[in-house]
N, CA, C and O atoms as CSV, one atom per row, in Angstrom:
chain,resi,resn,atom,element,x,y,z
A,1,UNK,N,N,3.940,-18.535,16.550
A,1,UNK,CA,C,4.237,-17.984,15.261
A,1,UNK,C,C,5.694,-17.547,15.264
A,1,UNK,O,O,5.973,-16.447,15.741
A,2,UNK,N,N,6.574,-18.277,14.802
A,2,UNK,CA,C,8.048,-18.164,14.992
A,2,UNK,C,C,8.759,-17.480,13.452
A,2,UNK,O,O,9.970,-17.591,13.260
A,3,UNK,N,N,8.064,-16.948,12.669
A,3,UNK,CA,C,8.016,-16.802,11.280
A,3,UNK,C,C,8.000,-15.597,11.022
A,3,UNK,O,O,6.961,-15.111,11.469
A,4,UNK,N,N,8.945,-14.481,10.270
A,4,UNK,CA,C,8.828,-13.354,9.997
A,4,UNK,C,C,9.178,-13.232,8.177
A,4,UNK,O,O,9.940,-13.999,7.588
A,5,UNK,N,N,8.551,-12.287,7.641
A,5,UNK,CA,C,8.933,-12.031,6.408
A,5,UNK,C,C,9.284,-11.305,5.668
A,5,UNK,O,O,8.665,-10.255,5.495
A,6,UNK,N,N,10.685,-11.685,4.796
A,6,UNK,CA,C,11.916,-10.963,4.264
A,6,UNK,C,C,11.061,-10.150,3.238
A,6,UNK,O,O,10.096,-10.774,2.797
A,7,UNK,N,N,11.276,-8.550,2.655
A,7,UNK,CA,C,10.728,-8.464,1.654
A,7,UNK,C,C,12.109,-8.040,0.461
A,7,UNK,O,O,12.025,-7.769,-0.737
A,8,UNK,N,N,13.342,-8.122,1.367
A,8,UNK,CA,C,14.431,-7.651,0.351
A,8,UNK,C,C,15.053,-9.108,-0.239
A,8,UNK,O,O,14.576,-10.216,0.004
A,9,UNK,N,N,16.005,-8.883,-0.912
A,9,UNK,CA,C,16.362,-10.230,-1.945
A,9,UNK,C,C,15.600,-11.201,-2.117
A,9,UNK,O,O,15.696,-12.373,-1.752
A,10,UNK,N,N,14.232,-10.244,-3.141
A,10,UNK,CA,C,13.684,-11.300,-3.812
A,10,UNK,C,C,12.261,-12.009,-2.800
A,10,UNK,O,O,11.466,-12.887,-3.134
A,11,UNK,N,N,12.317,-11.522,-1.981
A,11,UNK,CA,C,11.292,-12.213,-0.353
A,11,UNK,C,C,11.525,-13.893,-0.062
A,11,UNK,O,O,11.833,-14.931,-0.648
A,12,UNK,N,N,11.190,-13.431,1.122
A,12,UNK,CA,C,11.350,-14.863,1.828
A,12,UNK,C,C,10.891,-15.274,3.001
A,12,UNK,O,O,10.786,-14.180,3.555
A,13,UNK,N,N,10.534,-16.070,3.801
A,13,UNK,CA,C,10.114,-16.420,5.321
A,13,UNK,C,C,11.245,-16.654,5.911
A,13,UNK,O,O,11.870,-17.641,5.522
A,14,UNK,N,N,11.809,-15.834,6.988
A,14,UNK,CA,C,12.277,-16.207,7.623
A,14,UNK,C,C,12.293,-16.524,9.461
A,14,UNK,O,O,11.389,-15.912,10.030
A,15,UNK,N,N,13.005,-17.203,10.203
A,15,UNK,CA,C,12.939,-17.199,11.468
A,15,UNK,C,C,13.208,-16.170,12.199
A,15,UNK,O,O,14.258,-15.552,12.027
A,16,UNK,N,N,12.241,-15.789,13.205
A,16,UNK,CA,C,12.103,-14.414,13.938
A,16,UNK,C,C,13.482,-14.280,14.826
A,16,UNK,O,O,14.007,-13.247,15.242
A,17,UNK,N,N,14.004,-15.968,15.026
A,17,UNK,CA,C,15.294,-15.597,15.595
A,17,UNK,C,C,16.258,-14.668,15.092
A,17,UNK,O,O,16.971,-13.750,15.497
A,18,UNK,N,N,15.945,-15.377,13.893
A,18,UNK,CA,C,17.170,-14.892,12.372
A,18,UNK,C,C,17.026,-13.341,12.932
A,18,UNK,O,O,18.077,-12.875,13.373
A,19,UNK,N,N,15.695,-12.355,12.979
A,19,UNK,CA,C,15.481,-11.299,12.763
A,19,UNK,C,C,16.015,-10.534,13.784
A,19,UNK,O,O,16.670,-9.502,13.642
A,20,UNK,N,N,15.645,-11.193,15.037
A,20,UNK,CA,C,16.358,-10.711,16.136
A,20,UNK,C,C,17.330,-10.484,16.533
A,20,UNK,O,O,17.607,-9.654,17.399
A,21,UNK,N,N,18.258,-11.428,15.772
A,21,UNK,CA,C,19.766,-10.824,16.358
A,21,UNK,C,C,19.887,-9.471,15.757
A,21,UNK,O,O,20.598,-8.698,16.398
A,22,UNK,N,N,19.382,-9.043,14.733
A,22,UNK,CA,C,19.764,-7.374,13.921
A,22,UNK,C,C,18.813,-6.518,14.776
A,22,UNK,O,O,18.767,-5.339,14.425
A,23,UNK,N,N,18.072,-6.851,15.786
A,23,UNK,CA,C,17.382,-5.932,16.463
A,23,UNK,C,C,18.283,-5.490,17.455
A,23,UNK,O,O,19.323,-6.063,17.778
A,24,UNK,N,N,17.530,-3.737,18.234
A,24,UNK,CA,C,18.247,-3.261,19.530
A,24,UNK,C,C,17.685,-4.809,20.301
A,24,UNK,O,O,16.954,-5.784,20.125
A,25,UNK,N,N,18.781,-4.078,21.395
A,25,UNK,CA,C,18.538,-5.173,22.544
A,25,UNK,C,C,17.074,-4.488,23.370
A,25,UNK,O,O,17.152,-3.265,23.487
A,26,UNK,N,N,15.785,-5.113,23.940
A,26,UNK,CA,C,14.490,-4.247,24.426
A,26,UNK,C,C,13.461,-4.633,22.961
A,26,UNK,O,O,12.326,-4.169,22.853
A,27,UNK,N,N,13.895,-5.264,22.232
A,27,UNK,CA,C,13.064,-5.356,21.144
A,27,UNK,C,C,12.990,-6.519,20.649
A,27,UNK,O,O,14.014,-7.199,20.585
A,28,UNK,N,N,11.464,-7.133,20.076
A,28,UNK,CA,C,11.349,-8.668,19.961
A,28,UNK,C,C,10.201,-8.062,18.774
A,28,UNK,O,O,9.605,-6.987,18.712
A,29,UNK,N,N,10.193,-9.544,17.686
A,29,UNK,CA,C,9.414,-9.414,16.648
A,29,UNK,C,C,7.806,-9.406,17.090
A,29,UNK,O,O,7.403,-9.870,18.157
A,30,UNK,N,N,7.287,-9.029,16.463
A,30,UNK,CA,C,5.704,-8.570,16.576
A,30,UNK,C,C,5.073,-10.090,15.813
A,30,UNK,O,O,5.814,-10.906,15.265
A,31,UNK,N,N,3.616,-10.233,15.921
A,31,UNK,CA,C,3.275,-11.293,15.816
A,31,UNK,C,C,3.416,-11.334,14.103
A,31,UNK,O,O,3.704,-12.398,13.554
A,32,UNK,N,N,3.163,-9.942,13.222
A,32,UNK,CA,C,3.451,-9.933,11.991
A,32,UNK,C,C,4.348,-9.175,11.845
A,32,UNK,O,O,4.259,-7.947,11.849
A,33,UNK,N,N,5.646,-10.043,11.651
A,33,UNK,CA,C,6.307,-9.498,11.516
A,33,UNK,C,C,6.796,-9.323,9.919
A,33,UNK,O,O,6.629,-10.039,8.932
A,34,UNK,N,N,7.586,-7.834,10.156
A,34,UNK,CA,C,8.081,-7.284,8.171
A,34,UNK,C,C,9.150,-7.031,8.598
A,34,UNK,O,O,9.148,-6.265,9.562
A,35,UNK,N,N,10.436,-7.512,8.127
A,35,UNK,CA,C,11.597,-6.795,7.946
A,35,UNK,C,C,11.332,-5.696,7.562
A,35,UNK,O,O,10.249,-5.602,6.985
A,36,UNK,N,N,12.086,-4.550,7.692
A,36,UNK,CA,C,11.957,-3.457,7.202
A,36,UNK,C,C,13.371,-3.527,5.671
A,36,UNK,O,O,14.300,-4.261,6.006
A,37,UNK,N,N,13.486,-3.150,4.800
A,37,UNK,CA,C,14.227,-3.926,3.740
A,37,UNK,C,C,15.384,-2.930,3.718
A,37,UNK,O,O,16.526,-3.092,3.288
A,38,UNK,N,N,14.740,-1.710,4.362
A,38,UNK,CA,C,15.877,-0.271,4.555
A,38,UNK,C,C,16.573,0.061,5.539
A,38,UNK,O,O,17.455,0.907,5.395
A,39,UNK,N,N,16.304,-0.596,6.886
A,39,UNK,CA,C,16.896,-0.524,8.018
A,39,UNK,C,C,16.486,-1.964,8.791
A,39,UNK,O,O,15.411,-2.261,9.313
A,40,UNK,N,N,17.708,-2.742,8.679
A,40,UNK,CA,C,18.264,-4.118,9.500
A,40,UNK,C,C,17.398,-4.090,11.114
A,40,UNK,O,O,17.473,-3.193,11.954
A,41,UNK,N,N,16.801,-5.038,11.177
A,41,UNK,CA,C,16.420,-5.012,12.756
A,41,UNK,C,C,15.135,-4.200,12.568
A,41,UNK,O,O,14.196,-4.404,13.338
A,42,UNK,N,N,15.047,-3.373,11.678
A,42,UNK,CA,C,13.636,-2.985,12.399
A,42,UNK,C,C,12.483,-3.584,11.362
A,42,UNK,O,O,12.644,-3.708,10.147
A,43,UNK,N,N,10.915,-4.033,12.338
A,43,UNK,CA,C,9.950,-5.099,12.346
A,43,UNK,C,C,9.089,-3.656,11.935
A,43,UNK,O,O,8.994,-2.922,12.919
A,44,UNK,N,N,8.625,-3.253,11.042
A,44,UNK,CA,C,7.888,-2.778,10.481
A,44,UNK,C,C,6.339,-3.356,10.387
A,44,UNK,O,O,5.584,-2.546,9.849
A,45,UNK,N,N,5.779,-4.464,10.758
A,45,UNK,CA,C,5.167,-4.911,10.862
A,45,UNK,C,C,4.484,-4.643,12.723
A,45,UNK,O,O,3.423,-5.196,13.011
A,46,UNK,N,N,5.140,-3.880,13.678
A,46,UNK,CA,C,4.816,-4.056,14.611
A,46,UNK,C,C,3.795,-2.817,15.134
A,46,UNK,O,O,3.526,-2.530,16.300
A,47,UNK,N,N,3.320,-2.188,13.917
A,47,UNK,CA,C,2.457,-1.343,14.717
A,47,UNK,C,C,0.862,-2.000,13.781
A,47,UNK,O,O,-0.086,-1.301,13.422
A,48,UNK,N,N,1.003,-3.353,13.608
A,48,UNK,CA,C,-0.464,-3.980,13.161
A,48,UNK,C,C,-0.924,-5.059,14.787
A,48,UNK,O,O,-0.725,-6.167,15.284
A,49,UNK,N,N,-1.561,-3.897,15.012
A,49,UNK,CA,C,-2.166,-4.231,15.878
A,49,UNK,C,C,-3.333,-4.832,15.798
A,49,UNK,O,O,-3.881,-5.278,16.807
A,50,UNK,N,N,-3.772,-4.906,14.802
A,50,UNK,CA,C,-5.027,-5.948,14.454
A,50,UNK,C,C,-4.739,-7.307,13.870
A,50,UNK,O,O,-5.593,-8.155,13.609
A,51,UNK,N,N,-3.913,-7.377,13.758
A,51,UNK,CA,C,-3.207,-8.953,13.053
A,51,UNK,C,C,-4.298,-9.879,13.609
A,51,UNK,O,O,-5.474,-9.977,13.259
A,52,UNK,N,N,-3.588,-10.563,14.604
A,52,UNK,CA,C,-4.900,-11.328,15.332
A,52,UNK,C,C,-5.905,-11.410,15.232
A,52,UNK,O,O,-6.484,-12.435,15.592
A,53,UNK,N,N,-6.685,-10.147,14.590
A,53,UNK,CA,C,-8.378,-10.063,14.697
A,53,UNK,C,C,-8.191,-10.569,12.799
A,53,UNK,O,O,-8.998,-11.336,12.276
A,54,UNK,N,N,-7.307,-10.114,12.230
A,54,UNK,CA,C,-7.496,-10.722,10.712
A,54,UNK,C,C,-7.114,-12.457,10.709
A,54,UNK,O,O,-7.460,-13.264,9.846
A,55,UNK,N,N,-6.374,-12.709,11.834
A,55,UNK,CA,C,-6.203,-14.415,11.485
A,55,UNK,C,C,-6.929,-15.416,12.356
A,55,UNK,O,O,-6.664,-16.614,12.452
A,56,UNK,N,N,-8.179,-14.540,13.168
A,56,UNK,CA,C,-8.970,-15.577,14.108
A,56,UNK,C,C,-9.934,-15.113,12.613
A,56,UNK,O,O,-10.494,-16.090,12.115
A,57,UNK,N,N,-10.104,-14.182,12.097
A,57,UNK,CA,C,-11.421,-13.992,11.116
A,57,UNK,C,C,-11.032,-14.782,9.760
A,57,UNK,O,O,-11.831,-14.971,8.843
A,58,UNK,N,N,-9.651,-15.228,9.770
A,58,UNK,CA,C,-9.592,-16.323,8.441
A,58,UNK,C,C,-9.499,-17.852,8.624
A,58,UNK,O,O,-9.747,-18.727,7.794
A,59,UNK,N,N,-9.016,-17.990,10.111
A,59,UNK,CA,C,-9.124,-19.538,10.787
A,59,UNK,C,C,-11.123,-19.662,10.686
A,59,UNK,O,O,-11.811,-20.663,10.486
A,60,UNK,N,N,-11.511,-18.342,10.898
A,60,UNK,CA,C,-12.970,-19.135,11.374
A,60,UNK,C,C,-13.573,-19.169,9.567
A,60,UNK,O,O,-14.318,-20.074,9.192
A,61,UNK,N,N,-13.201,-18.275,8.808
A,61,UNK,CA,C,-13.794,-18.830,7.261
A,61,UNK,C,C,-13.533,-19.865,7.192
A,61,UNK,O,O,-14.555,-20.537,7.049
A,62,UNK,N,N,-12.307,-20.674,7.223
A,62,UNK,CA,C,-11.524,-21.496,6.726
A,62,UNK,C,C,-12.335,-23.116,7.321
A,62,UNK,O,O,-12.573,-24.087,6.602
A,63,UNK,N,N,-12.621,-22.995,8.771
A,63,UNK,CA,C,-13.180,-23.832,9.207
A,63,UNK,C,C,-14.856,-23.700,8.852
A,63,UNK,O,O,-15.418,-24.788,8.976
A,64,UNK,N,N,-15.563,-22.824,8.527
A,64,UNK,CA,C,-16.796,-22.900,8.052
A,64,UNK,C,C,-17.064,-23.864,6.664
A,64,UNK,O,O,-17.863,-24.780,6.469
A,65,UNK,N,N,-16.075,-23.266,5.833
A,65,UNK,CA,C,-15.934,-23.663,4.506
A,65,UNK,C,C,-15.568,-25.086,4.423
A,65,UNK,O,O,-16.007,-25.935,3.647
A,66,UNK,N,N,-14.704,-25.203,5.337
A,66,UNK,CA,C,-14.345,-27.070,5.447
A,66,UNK,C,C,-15.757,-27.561,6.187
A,66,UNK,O,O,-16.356,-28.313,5.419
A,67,UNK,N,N,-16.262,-27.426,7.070
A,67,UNK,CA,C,-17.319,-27.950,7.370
A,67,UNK,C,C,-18.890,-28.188,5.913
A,67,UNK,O,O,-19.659,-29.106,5.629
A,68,UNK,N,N,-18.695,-27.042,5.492
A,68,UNK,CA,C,-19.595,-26.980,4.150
A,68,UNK,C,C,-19.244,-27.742,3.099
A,68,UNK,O,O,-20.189,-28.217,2.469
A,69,UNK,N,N,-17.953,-28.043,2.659
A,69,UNK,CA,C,-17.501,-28.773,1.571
A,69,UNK,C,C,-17.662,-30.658,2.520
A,69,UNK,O,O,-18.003,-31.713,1.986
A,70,UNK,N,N,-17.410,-30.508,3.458
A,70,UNK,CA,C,-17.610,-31.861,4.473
A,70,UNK,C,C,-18.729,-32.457,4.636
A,70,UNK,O,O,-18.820,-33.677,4.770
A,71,UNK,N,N,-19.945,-31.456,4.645
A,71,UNK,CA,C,-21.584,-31.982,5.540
A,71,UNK,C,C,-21.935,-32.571,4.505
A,71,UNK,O,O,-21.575,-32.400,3.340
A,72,UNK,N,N,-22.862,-33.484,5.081
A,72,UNK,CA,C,-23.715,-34.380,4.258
A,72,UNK,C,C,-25.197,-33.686,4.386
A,72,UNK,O,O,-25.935,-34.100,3.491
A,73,UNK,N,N,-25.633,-33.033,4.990
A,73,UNK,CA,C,-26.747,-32.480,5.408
A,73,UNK,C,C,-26.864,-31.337,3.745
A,73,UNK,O,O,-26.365,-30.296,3.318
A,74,UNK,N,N,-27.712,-32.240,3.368
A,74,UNK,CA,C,-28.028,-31.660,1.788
A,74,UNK,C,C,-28.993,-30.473,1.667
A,74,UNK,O,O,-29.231,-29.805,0.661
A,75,UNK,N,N,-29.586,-30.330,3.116
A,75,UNK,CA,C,-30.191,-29.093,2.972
A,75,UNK,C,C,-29.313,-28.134,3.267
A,75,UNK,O,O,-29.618,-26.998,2.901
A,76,UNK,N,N,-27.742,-28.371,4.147
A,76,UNK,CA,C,-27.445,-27.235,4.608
A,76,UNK,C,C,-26.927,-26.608,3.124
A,76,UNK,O,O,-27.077,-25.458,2.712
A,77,UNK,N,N,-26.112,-28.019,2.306
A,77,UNK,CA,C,-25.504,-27.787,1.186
A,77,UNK,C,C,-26.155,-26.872,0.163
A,77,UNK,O,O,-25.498,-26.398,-0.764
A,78,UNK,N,N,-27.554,-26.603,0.347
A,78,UNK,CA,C,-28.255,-26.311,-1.178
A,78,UNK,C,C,-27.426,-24.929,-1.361
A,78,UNK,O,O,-26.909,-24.256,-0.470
A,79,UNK,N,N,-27.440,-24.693,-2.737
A,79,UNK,CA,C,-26.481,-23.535,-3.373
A,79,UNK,C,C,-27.352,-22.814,-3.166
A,79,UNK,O,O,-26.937,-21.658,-3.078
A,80,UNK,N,N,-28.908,-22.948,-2.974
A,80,UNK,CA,C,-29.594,-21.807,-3.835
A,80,UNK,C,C,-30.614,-21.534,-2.581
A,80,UNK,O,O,-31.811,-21.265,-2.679
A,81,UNK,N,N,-29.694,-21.694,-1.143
A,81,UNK,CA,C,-30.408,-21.371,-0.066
A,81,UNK,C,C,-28.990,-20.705,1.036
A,81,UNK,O,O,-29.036,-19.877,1.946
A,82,UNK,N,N,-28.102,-21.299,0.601
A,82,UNK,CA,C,-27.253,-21.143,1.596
A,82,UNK,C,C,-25.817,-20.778,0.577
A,82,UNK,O,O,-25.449,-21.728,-0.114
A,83,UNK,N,N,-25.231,-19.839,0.487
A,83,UNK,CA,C,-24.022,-19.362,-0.249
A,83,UNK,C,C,-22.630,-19.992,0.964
A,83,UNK,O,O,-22.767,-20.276,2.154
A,84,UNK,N,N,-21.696,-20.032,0.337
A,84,UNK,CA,C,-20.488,-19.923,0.612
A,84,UNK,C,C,-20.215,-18.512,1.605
A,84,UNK,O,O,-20.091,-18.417,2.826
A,85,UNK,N,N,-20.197,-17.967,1.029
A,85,UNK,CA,C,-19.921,-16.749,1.553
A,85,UNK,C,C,-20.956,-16.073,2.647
A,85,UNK,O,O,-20.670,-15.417,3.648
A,86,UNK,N,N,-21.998,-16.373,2.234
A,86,UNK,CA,C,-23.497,-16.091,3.475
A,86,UNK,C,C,-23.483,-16.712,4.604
A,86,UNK,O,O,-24.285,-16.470,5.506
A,87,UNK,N,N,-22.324,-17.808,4.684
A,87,UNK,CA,C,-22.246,-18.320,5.878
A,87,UNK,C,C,-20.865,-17.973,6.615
A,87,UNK,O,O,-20.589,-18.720,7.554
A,88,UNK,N,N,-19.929,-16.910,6.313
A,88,UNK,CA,C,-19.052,-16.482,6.496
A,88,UNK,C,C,-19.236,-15.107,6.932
A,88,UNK,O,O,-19.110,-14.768,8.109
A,89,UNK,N,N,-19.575,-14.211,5.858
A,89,UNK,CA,C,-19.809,-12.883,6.161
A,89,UNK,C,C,-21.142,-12.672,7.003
A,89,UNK,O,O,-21.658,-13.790,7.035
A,90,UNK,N,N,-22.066,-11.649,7.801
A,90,UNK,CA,C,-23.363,-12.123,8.153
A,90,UNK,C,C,-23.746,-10.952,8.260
A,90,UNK,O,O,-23.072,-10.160,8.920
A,91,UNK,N,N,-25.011,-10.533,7.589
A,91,UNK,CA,C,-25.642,-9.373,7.200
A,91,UNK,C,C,-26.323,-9.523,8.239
A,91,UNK,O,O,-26.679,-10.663,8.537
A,92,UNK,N,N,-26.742,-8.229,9.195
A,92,UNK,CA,C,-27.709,-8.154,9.888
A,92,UNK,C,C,-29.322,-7.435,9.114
A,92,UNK,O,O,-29.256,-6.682,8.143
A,93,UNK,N,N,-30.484,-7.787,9.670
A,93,UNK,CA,C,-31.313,-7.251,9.562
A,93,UNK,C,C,-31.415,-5.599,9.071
A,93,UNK,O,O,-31.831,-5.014,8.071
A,94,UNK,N,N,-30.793,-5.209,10.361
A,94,UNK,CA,C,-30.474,-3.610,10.212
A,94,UNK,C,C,-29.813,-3.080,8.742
A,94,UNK,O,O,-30.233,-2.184,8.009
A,95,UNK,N,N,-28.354,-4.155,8.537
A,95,UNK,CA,C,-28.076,-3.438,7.380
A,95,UNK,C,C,-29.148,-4.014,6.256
A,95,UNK,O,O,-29.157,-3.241,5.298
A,96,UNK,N,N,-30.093,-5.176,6.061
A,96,UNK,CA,C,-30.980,-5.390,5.410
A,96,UNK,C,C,-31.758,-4.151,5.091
A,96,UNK,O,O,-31.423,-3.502,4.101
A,97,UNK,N,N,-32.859,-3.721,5.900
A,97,UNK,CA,C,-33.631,-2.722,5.878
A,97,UNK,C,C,-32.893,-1.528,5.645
A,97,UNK,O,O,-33.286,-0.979,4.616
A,98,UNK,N,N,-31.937,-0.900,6.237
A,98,UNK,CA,C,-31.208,0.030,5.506
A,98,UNK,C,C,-31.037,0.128,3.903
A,98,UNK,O,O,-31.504,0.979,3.146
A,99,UNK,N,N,-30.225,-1.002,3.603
A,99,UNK,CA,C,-30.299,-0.793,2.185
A,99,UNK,C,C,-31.325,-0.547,1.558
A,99,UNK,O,O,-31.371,0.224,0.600
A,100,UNK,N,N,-32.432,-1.279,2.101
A,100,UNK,CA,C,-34.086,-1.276,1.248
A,100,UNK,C,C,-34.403,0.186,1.284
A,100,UNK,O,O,-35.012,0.750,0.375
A,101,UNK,N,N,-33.829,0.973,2.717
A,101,UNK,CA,C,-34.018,2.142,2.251
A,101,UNK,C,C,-33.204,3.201,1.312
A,101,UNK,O,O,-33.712,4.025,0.552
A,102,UNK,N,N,-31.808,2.973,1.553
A,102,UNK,CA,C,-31.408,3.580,0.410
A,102,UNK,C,C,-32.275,3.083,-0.942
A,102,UNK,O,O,-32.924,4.078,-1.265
A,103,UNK,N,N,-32.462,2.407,-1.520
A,103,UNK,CA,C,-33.030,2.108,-2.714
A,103,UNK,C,C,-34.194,2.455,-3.040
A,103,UNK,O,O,-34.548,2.729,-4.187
A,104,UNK,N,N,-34.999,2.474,-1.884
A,104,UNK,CA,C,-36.520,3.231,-2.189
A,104,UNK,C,C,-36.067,4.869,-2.262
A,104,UNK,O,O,-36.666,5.702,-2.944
A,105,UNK,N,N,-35.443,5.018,-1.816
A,105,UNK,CA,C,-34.844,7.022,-1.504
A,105,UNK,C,C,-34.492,6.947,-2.891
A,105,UNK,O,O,-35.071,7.743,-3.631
A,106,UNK,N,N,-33.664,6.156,-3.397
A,106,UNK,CA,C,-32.702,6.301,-4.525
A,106,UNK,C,C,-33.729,6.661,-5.570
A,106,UNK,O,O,-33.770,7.780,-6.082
A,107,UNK,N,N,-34.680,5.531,-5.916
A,107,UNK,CA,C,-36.094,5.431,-7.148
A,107,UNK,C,C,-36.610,6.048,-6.552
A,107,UNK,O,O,-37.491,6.228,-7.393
A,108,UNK,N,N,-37.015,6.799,-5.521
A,108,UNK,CA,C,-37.966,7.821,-5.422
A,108,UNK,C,C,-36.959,9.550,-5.883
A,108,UNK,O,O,-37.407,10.435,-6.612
A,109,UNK,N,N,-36.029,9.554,-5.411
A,109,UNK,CA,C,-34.953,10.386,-6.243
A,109,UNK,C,C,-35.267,10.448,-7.845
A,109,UNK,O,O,-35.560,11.454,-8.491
A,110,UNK,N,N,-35.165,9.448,-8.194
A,110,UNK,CA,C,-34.678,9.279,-9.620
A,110,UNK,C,C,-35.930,9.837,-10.808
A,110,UNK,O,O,-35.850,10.547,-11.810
A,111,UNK,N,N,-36.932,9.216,-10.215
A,111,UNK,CA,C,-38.491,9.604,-10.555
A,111,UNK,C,C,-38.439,10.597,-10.567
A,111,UNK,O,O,-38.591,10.949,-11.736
A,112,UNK,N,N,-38.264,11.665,-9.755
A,112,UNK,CA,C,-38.281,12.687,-9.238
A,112,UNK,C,C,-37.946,13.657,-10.572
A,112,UNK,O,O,-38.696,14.177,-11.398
A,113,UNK,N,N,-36.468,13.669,-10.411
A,113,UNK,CA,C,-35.591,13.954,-11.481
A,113,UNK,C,C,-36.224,13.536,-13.086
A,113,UNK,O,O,-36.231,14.227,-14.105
A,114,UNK,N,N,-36.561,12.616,-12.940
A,114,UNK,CA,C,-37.833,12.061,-14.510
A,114,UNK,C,C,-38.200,12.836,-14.365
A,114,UNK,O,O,-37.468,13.815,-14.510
A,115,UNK,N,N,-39.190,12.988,-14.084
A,115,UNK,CA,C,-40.555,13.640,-14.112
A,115,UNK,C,C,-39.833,15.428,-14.293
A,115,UNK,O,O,-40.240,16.347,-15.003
A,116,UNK,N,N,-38.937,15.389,-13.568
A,116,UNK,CA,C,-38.393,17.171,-13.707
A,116,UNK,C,C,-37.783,17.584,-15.624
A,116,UNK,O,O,-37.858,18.421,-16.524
A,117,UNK,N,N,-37.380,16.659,-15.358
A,117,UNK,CA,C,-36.825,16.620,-17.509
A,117,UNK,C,C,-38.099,16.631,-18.367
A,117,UNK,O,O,-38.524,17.475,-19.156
A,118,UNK,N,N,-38.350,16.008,-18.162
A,118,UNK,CA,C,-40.089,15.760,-18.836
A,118,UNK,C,C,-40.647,17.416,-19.001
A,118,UNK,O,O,-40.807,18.149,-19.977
A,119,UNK,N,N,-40.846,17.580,-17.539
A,119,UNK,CA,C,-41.572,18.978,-17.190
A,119,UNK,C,C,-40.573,20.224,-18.189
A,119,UNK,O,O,-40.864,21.419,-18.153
């Protein structure tokens, strides 16, 4: 990833070389790198330390979704079994049943509260 990005005049991509020469010497661009637009040389971008975990988690959508728009396997395709997104994001069980319980708590709440107006 040799690519850093300008956000002053207007934005732009530029080369991390480019960026580096305005850096101290002990200092190299971060994998996301930000010009900082207020002070030359400094990579404002270098305390994202999760970068990586956001661009292995959009390489792997990216390749799911091409595989789905690709398969011929018409069952995997069905819309109305298998979402786009259901095969990307992945709900566990746990948060399944959880929710079921918020929602029974919720209408058993709510009843509750009925029945108290009523009274």
């Amino acid at each position: 990833m040799n690519t850093a990005i300008r956000v002053k005049d207007g934005g732009s991509y530029i080369a991390k070389s480019e960026l580096m020469n305005d850096m101290l010497e002990g200092f190299r661009p971060s994998l996301l790198c930000i010009e900082d637009p207020l002070t030359p040389g400094n990579d404002i971008g270098r305390g994202s330390y999760g970068a990586i975990n956001v661009k292995d988690a959009f390489e792997f959508a990216y390749i799911i979704m091409v595989q789905a728009v690709n398969s011929t396997n018409q069952v995997q395709n069905d819309p109305n079994t298998n979402s786009l997104l259901g095969r990307i994001v992945r709900i566990t069980d746990e948060v399944v049943n959880y929710r079921k319980w918020l929602r029974d708590v919720y209408r058993t709440q709510h009843c509750l509260n009925e029945e108290a107006k009523k009274s």
